[in-house]
C-alpha positions as CSV (number, residue, x, y, z in Angstrom):
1,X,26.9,25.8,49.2
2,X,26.6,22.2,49.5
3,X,29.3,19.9,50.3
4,X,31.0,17.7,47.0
5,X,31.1,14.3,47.5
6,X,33.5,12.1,44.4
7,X,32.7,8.9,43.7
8,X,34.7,6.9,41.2
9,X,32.0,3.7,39.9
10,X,32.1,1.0,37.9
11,X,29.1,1.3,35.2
12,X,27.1,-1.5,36.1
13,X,26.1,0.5,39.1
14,X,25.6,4.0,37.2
15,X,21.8,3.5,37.4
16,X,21.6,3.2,40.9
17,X,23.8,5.9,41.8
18,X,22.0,8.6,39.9
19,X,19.1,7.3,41.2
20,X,20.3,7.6,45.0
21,X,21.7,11.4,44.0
22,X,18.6,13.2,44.6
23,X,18.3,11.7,48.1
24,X,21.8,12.4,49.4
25,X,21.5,15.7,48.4
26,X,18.1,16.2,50.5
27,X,19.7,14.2,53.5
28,X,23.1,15.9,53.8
29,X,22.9,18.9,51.1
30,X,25.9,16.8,49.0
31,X,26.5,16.5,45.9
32,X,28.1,13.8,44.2
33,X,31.0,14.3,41.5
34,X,30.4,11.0,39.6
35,X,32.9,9.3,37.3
36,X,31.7,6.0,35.6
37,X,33.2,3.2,33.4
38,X,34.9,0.3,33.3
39,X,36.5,-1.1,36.6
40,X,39.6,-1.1,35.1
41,X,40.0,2.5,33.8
42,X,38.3,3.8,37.9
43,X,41.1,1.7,39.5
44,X,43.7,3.7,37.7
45,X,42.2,6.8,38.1
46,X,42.2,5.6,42.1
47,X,45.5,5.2,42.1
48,X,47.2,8.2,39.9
49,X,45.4,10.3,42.4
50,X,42.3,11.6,41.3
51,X,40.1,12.8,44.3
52,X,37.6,9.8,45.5
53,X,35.9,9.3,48.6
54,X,33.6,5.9,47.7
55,X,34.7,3.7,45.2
56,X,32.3,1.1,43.4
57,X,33.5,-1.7,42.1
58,X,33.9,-5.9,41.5
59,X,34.3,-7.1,45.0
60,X,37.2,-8.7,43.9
61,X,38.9,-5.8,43.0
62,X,37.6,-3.6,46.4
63,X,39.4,-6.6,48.0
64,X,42.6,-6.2,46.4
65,X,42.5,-2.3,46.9
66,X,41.7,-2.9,50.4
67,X,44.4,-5.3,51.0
68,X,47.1,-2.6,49.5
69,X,45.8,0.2,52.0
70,X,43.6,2.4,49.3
71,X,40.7,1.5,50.8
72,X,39.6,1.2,54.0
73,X,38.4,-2.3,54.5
74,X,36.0,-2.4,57.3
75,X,33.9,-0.2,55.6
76,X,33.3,-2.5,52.5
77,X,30.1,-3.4,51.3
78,X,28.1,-5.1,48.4
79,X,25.6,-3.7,46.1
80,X,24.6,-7.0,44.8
81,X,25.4,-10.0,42.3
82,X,24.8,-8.7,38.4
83,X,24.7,-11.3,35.0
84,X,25.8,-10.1,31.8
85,X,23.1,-10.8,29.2
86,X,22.1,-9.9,25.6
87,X,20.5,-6.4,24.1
88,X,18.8,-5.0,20.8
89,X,17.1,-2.2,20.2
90,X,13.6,-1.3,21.5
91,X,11.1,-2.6,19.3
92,X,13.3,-5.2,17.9
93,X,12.1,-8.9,17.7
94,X,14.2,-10.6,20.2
95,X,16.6,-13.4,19.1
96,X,16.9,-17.0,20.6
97,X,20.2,-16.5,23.1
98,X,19.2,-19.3,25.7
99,X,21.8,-21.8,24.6
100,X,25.1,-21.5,22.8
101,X,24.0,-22.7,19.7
102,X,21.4,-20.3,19.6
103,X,23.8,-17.4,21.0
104,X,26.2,-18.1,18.1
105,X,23.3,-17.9,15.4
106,X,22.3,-14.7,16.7
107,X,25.9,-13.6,16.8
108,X,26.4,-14.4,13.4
109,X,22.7,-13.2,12.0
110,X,24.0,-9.4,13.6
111,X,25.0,-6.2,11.5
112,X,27.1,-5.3,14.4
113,X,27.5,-6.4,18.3
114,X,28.1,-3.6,20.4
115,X,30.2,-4.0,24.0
116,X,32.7,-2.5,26.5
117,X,36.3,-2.4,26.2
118,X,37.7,-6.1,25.5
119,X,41.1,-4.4,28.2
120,X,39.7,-3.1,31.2
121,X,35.9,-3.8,31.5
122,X,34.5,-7.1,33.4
123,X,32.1,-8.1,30.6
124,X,33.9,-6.7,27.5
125,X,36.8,-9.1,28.8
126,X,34.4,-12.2,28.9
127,X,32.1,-11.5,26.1
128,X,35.3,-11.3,24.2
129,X,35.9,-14.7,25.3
130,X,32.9,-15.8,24.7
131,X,33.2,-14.9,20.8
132,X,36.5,-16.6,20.8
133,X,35.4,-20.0,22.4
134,X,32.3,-20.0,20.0
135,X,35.1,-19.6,17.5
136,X,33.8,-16.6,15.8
137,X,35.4,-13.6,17.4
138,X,37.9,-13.4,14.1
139,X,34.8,-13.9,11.6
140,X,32.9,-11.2,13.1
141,X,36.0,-8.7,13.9
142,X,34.7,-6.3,11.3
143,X,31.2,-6.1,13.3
144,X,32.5,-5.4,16.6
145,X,31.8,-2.2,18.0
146,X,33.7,-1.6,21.5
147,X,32.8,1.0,23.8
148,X,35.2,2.8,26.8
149,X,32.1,0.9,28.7
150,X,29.0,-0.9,29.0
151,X,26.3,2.1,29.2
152,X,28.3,4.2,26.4
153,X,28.2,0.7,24.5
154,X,24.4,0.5,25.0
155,X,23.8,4.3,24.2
156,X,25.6,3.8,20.7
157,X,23.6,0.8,20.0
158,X,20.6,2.6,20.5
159,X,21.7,5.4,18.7
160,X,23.4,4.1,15.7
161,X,22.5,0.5,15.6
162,X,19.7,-1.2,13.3
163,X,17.0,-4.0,14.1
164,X,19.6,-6.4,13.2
165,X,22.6,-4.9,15.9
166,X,23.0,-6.9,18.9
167,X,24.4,-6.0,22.5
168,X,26.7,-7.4,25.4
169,X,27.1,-6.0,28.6
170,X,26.0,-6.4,32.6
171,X,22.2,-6.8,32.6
172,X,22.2,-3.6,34.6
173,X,23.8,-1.2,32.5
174,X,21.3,-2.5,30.1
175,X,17.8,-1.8,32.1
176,X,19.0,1.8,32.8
177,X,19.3,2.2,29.1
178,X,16.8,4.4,27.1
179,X,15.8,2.9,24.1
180,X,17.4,-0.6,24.2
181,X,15.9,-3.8,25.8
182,X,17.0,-6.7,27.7
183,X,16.6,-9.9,25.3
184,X,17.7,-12.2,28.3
185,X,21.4,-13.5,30.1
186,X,24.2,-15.4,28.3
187,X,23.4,-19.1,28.6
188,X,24.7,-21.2,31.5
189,X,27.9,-22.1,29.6
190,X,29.0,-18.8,29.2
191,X,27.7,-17.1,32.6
192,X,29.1,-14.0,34.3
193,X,27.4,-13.0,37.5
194,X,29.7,-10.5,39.2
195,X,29.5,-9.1,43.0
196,X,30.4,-5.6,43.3
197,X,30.9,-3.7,46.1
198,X,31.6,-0.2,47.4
199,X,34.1,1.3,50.0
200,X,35.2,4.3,51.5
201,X,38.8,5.1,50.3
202,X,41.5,5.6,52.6
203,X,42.0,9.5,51.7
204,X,38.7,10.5,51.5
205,X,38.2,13.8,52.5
206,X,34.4,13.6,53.1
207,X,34.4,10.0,54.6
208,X,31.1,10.7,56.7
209,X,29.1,11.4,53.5
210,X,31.4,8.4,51.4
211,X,30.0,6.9,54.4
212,X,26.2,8.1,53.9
213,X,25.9,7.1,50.1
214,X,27.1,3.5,50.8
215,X,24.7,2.9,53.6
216,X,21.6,4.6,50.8
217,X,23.5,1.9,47.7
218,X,23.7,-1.3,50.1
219,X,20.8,-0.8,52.6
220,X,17.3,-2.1,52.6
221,X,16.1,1.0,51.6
222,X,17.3,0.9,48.0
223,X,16.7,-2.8,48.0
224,X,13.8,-2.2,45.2
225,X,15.6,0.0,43.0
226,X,18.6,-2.8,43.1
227,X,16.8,-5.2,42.1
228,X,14.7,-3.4,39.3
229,X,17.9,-2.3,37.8
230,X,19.6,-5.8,37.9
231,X,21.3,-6.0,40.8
232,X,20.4,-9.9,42.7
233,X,21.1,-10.5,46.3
């Protein structure tokens, strides 16, 4: 019976693990017990105990975990640098998001804007920012859709959205999507590129294997499928 390996993940890396699953698996007959969303809601579940041997997340947050003892430090490593940008449905003509001007016409011109929780995700707390410094997160309050996170975000917008629906979330929850497309990253003004990283927790009970899938998400090996699914060196 093969060995269970849990993994607590921020979203923006969701992709790539499931891509990585099948190989762990035929290396060291493991599987992985996955829980994804936002970094937020997998640092509490870290911390009120639920069983996790690798945990993906910002690196500024696998620092502070590190620091406090719930991870083990020397094991850290990063995935890659990831934008938050701009989605619509497939098929959809593609609005003009390259300045802020344009963002905020695009914005406004949308039936709904779907994005992760404003609380506890990394870009549902800055696109939320974003609306407020273009001054039109009050105006649009009845069109915003939030999500527990990004991927569940970009799943409803696929689902129930219309041509004229918009998206927010880390450009690689957004390739991984079916049936949305990337329209392009928030202008300069407004960028988010965050680092996240990936550690082997302090109480793992399979930290040989924790040990394994970080060295398949951070190595050369994977380096293609990082980059296809957003993730920048």
């Amino acid at each position: 019976m093969p060995t269970t390996l849990h993994l607590l993940c921020a979203g923006a890396a969701q992709g790539l693990v499931k891509a990585l699953q099948a190989r762990l698996l035929e290396d060291s007959d493991a599987l992985v017990a996955a829980r994804f969303g936002a970094v937020g809601a997998m640092k509490e579940a870290l911390l009120a105990g639920e069983p996790c041997d690798l945990l993906v997340s910002t690196e500024a947050m696998i620092g502070e975990l590190a620091q406090a003892g719930w991870l083990r430090g020397e094991t850290r490593a990063a995935l890659g640098r990831v934008r938050t940008g701009v989605a619509v449905r497939r098929g959809a003509v593609h609005p003009d998001v390259a300045t802020p001007a344009a963002l905020k016409a695009a914005l406004l011109a949308a039936d709904a804007i779907y994005f992760p929780d404003a609380v506890r995700s990394t870009a549902g707390i800055h696109f939320a920012g974003v609306l407020r410094q273009l001054g039109i997160h009050d105006s649009l309050a009845s069109r915003l859709r939030t999500w527990p996170n990004g991927a569940t975000a970009m799943r409803e917008l696929a689902a129930q959205g219309t041509p004229m629906s918009i998206g927010c979330t880390q450009v690689s929850e957004i390739l991984y999507s079916d049936g949305i497309e990337l329209v392009g990253p928030l202008p300069q003004r407004f960028e988010l590129a965050t680092v996240y990283s990936a550690a082997v927790t302090a109480k793992a009970a399979q930290p040989a294997l924790a040990a394994r899938l970080l060295a398949l998400l951070t190595g050369a090996q994977a380096r293609g499928l990082r980059v296809a699914g957003g993730f920048e060196d």
